[in-house]
C-alpha positions, -999 to 999 in steps of 0.1 A, spaced: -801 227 -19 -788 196 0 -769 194 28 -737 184 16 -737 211 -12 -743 240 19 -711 225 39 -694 228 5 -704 262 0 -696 272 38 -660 255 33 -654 277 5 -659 309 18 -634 297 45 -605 291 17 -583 321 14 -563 326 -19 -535 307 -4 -556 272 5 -571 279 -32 -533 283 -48 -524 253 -23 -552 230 -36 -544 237 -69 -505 231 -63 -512 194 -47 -538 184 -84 -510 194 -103 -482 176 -87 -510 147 -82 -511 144 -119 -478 146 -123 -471 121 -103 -497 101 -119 -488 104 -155 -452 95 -141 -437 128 -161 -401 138 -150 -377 167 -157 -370 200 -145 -412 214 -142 -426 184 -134 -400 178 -104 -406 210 -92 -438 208 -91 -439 178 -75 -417 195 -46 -438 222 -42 -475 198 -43 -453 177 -12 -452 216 6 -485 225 -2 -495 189 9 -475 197 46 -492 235 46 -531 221 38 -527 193 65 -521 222 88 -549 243 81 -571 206 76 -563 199 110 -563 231 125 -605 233 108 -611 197 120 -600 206 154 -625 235 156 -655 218 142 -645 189 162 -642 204 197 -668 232 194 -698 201 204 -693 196 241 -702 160 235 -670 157 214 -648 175 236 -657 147 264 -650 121 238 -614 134 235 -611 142 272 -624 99 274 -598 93 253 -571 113 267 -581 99 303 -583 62 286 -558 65 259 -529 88 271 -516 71 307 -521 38 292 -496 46 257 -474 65 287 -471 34 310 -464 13 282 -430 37 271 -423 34 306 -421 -7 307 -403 -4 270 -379 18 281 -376 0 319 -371 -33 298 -343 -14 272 -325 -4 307 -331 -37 328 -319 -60 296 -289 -37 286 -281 -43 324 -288 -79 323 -270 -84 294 -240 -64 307 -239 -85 338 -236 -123 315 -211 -103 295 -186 -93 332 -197 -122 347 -180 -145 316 -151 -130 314 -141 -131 352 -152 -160 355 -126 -170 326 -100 -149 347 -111 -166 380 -104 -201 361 -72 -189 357 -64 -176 389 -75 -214 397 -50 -226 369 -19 -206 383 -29 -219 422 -32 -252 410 8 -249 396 23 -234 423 6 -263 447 17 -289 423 53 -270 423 54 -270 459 52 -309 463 75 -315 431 84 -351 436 120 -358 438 139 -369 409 119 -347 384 138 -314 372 122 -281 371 123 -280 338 103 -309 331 75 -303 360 68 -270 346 61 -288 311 41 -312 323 21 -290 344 18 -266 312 9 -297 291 -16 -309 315 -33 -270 319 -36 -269 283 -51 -306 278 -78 -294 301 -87 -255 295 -74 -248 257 -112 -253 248 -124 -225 272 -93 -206 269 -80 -204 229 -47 -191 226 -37 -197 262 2 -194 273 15 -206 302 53 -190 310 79 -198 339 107 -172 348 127 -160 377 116 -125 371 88 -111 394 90 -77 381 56 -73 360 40 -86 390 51 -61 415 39 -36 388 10 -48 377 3 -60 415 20 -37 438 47 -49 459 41 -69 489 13 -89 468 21 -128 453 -10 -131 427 -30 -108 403 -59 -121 381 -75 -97 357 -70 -75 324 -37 -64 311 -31 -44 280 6 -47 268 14 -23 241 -14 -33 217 -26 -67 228 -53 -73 253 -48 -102 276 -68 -121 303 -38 -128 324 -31 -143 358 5 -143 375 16 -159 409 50 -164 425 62 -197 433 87 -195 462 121 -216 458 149 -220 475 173 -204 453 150 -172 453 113 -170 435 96 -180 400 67 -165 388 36 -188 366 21 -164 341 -11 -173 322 -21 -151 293 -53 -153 270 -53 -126 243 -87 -111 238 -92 -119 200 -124 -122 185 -121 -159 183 -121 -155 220 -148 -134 220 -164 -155 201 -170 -179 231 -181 -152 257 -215 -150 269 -233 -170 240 -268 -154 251 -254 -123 236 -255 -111 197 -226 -89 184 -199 -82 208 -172 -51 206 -142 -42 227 -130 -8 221 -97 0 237 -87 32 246 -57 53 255 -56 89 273 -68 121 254 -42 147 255 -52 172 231 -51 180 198 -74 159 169 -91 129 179 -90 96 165 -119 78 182 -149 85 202 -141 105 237 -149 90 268 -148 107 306 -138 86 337 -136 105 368 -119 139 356 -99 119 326 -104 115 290 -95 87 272 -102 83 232 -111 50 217 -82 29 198 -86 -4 183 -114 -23 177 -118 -62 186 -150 -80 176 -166 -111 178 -157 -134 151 -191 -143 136 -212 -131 161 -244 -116 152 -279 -106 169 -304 -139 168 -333 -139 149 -363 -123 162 -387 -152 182 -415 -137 179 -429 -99 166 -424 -81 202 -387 -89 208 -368 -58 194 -329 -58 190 -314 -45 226 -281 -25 222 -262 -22 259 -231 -8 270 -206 -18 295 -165 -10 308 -140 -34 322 -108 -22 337 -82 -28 321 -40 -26 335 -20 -7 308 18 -17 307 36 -2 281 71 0 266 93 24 280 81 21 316 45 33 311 20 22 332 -18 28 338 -36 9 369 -68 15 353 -73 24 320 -113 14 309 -120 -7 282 -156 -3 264 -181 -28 255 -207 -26 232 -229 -52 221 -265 -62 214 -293 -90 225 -324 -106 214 -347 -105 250 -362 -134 242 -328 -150 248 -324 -133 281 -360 -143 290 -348 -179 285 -316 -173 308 -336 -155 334 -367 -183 336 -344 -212 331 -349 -222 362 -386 -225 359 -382 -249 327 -413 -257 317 -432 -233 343 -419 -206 319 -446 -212 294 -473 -208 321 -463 -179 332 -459 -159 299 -498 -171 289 -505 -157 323 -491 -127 316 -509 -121 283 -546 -135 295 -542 -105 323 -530 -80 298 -564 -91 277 -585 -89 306 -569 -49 308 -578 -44 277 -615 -54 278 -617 -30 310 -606 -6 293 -630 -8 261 -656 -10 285 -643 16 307 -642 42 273 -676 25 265 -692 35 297 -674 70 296 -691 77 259 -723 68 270 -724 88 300 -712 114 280 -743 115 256 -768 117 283 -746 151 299 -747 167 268 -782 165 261 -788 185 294 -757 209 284 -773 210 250 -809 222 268 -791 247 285 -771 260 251 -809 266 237 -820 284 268 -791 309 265 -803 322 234 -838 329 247 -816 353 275 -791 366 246 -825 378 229 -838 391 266 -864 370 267 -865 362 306 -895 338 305 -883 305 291 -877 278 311 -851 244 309 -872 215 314 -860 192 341 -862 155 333 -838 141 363 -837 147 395 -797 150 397 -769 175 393 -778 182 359 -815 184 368 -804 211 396 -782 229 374 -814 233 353 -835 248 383 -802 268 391 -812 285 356 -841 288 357 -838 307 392 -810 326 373 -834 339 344 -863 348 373 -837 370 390 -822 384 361 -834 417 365 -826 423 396 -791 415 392 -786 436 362 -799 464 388 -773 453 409 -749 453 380 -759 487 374 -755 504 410 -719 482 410 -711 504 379 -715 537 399 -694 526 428 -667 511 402 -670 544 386 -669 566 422 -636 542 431 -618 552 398 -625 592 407 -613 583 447 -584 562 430 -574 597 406 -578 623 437 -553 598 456 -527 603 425 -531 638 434 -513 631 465 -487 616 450 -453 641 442 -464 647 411 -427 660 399 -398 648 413 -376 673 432 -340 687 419 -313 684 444 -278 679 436 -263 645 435 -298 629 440 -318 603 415 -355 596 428 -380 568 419 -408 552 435 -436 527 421 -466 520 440 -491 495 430 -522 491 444 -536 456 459 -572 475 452 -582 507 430 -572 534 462 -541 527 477 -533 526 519 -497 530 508 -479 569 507 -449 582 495 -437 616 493 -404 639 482 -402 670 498 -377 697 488 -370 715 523 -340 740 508 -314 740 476 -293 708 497 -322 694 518 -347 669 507 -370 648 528 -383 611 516 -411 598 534 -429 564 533 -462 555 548 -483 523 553 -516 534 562 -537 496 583 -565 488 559 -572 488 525 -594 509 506 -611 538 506 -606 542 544 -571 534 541 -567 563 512 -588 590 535 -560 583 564 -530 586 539 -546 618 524 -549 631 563 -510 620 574 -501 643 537 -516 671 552 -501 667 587 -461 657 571 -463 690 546 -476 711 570 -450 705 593 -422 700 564 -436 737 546 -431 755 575 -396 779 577 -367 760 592 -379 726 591 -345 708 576 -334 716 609 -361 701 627 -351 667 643 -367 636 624 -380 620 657 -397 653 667 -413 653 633 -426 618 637 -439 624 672 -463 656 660 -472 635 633 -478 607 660 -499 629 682 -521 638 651 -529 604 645 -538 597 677 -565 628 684 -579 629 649 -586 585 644 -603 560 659 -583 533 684 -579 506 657 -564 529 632 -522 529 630 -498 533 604 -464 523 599 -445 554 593 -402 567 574 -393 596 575 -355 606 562 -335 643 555 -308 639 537 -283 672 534 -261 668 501 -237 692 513 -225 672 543 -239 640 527 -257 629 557 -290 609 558 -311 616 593 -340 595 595 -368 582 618 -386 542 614 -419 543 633 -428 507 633 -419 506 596 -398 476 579 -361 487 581 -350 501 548 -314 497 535 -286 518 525 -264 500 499 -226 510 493 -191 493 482 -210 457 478 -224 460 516 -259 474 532 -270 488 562 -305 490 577 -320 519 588 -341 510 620 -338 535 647 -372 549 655 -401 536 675 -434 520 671 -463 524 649 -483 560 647 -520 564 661 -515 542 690 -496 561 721 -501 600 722 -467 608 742 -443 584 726 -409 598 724 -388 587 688 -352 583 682 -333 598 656 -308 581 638 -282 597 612 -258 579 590 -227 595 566 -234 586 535 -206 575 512 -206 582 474 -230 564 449 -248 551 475 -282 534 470 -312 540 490 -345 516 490 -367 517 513 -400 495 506 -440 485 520 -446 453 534 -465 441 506 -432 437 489 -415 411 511 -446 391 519 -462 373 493 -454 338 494 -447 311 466 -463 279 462 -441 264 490 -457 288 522 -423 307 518 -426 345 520 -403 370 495 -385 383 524 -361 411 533 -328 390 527 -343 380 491 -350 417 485 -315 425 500 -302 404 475 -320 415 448 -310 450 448 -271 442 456 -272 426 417 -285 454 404 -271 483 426 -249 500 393 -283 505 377 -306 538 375 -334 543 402 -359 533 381 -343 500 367 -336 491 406 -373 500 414 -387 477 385 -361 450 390 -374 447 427 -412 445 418 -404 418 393 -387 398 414 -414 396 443 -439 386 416 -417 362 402 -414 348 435 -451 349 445 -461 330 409 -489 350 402 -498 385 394 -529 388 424 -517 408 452 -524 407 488 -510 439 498 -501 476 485 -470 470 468 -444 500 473 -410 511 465 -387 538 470 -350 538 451 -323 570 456 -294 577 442 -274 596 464 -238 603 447 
């Protein structure tokens, strides 16, 4: 049996009934297709062999993949590639999308600089007539100096300006509109009713009072015709403001206005240049003037934008740009392609290098792969051979010392076992210790969640039900981790319920509590052992909370929208035998929320160094005080791992939530 008939047979089995149906699909739609047959069975299976087509390319590519990146050798090829490949196609839509944006731009700026340079030779035209009218010689009526001057305006500018008007009148009223009083020129863009206009107007003092010169150009597209030749099509889209209702053009915001596009006003036969040469794709840019709206019935609009669209070869904007260098230009773009060649080879050779390099690392990784399956079959006596004397060579001798001291580590993996195994029984006895139901008092809703950093836990919590109204809520952090830690927590249980148990304890002051449990500590554990240490009564017949913080982060009591921390105390338990703790008591309104919490909740840290923090925690149960317990409790641990970015923990993680109605 040859080769190729064993991968066919191997493919095969692989098919499932759906890749068979698929295969079978794409022949007949391939024949139909073939034999050019039509109609209403034929289509339709044509259809579904274009499907089938889409649904076996998948599964193709999706077998190709895994063949392909199974070999080691392969998978570098790709990562080559990738490394080669990838930045190189990524820095190449960076420039193509840098040169869309830089040519839009530079073709923008030929377009505005055109056109007010059109209304600056106008400004220039209406200067020149009031000078001229100024010095009018005498003899010459008004009349006739203004015609002249007209006459001789138009001999000159007509070519540069089509359709220009020059008017004289004794009324300066558009100007003060249009220019705002106190001002004797404007040059610029002025929309009256429909019509567009370059227009520039200036006052020409008299005796008899003042005249006023004003030059208008309407924007036509013969006009536009003439503007910024480097340029291909060219639009103007005027626009008016968008007060509601159905619109008629496109919607564009200035500031916090909308205006809607009106009329239209292209370039008479303006289109985009022929291509130069094959890498000089069509540009399409985008650019506003401001425009002065004057309209009948007194309307007026300072600034009312007017949008331009319009598109460029960049081979024609290369030629403006390098016009200065004339014949330089040339140089520079062979220049420019000799180094791009010179990239290129680099980076053949560069992938060349990579492959090579490649097939001598998995010849080594290959070696290894055959060892493996001498240790998968137990057989601790075969040995890589080492042909170089570098990293690959000394990852050989690293198995090699690995398969000699196999044994022993599987020893080792064996008494690890036991202690894994003697950690899960400690981390089930600590459970114990846990409340293990929680306690029914009136107008109170308890939960607590406590994960472990480890399998035992240093972290303790405990409800204690001291009479029908009284119930006790204590929170521990034991120093340490671990077993130690968990045989200290199970000792500071016996101590708290031994004292809580006794007849008469809801009357027994919090701070005396703490201090007995403070003197335990410090007889019965060594000098480096402490814990942090809350202890609260609440009574839910004179809803009052009484409460001692030995050292412990502050809780917080949460009601109407605001929060108060519950502090009052003293230090740390296990360090000073006669330490005297304070007692403090707080009224506690109705529906208020109670959370108290470890330090392992507010301290892990996101990527930035920045610890969780009280405030954040704070914060976090404010949003979600309306919620049970047990949503608060879970809402709180979420959002310190959120925070920290991964699910490893440093600490004991604990959390205490009361309702307290």
């Amino acid at each position: 049996m040859t080769a190729l008939s064993v991968n066919f047979r191997n493919v095969w089995r692989r098919l499932s009934r759906i890749d068979v149906l698929a295969i079978l699909v794409i022949l007949g739609g391939g024949v139909c297709a073939i034999l050019d047959l039509s109609g209403g069975l034929p289509s339709f299976l044509k259809f579904l062999a274009i499907v089938a087509s889409v649904y076996a390319a998948f599964r193709f590519a999706g077998w190709w993949r895994t063949r392909l990146l199974w070999s080691l050798r392969n998978r570098l090829i790709v990562a080559y590639l990738f490394i080669a490949v990838v930045p190189i196609l990524l820095i190449l839509t960076l420039v193509v999308l840098a040169g869309q944006i830089l040519y839009s731009q530079l073709g923008a700026y030929l377009l505005y600089e055109d056109i007010h340079g059109r209304i600056a030779m106008m400004a220039d035209i209406t200067e020149h007539i009031a000078a001229a009218h100024r010095t009018l010689p005498k003899g010459i009526s008004e009349e006739d100096s203004e015609r002249v001057l007209a006459a001789q305006s138009h001999m000159v500018h007509d070519p540069e300006l089509p359709g220009l008007s020059i008017n004289f009148s004794n009324d300066p009223s558009l100007l003060e509109k249009i220019a705002g009083t106190g001002k004797n020129a404007f040059a610029g863009l002025v929309e009256e009713g429909d019509t567009l206009y370059l227009m520039s107007l200036r006052e020409m003092p008299e005796e008899q009072g003042v005249r006023v010169v004003a030059l208008r150009v309407p924007v036509t597209p013969e006009f536009l015709a003439l503007i910024a030749p480097d340029l291909g099509a060219i639009q103007l889209n005027l626009t008016r403001r968008f007060e509601g209702g159905s619109r008629q053009g496109i919607l564009y915001t200035s500031g916090e206005i909308q205006y809607e596009t009106t009329r239209r006003i292209p370039a008479r036969n303006r289109f985009l240049h022929p291509a130069s040469h094959w890498i000089d794709p069509a540009v399409t840019g985008f650019s506003r003037l401001d425009a002065v709206y004057v309209g009948a019935g007194g309307m007026f609009d300072p600034r009312r934008p007017v949008l331009v669209t319009f598109n460029a070869r960049p081979s024609r904007l290369n030629a403006r740009i390098f016009s200065s260098l004339g014949e330089l230009s040339g140089s520079f773009a062979i220049l420019f392609v000799a180094i791009l060649i010179v990239f290129l080879l680099i980076e053949v050779a560069a992938l060349i290098t990579g492959i090579v390099m490649t097939r001598r690392i998995t010849k080594a990784v290959s070696d290894l792969h055959q060892a493996t399956k001498y240790v998968k079959n137990q057989d601790w006596t075969h040995r890589v051979r080492i042909e170089r004397r570098d990293q690959l060579g000394d990852l050989g001798e690293s198995f090699n010392d690995m398969t000699g001291s196999m044994s022993g580590l599987l020893e080792e993996s064996k008494k690890r076992q036991r202690l894994e195994n003697e950690l899960s029984i400690a981390s089930e006895v600590q459970n114990q210790l846990f409340p293990q139901k929680m306690p029914s008092v009136g107008g109170v809703e308890l939960e607590a969640i406590c994960k472990a950093a480890r399998t035992v836990s240093g972290d303790y919590y405990d409800f204690i039900q001291l009479s029908p109204t009284h119930l006790a809520i204590a929170l521990a952090d034991i120093s340490g981790k671990g077993i130690s830690a968990a045989l200290l927590m199970a000792s500071l249980q016996a101590a708290l319920r031994s004292q809580l148990l006794a007849a008469g304890s809801e009357k027994m002051s919090t701070g005396e509590l703490v201090a007995r449990l403070n003197m335990h500590m410090v007889r019965n554990t060594a000098d480096d052992r402490f814990a942090t240490f809350f202890i609260a009564v609440y009574d839910s017949a004179t809803r009052t909370l009484r409460y001692t913080n030995a050292g412990h982060l502050p809780g917080f009591l949460i009601f109407n929208g605001t929060s108060k921390h519950l502090d009052k105390g003293g230090m740390v338990l296990g360090v000073v035998e006669d330490y005297v703790y304070e007692e403090g008591s707080v009224n506690v309104p109705p529906n208020a929320l109670l959370v108290q919490y470890s330090d392992g909740l507010v301290e892990p840290e996101n990527v930035y160094g920045e610890e969780f923090g009280i405030r954040r925690l704070q914060e976090a149960a404010i949003r979600v005080q309306s919620s049970t317990p047990r949503v608060v409790g879970q809402s709180l641990m979420v959002a310190a791992e959120e925070w920290a970015g991964t699910p490893e923990q440093a600490d004991d993680m604990t959390v205490i939530v009361a309702r307290l109605r």
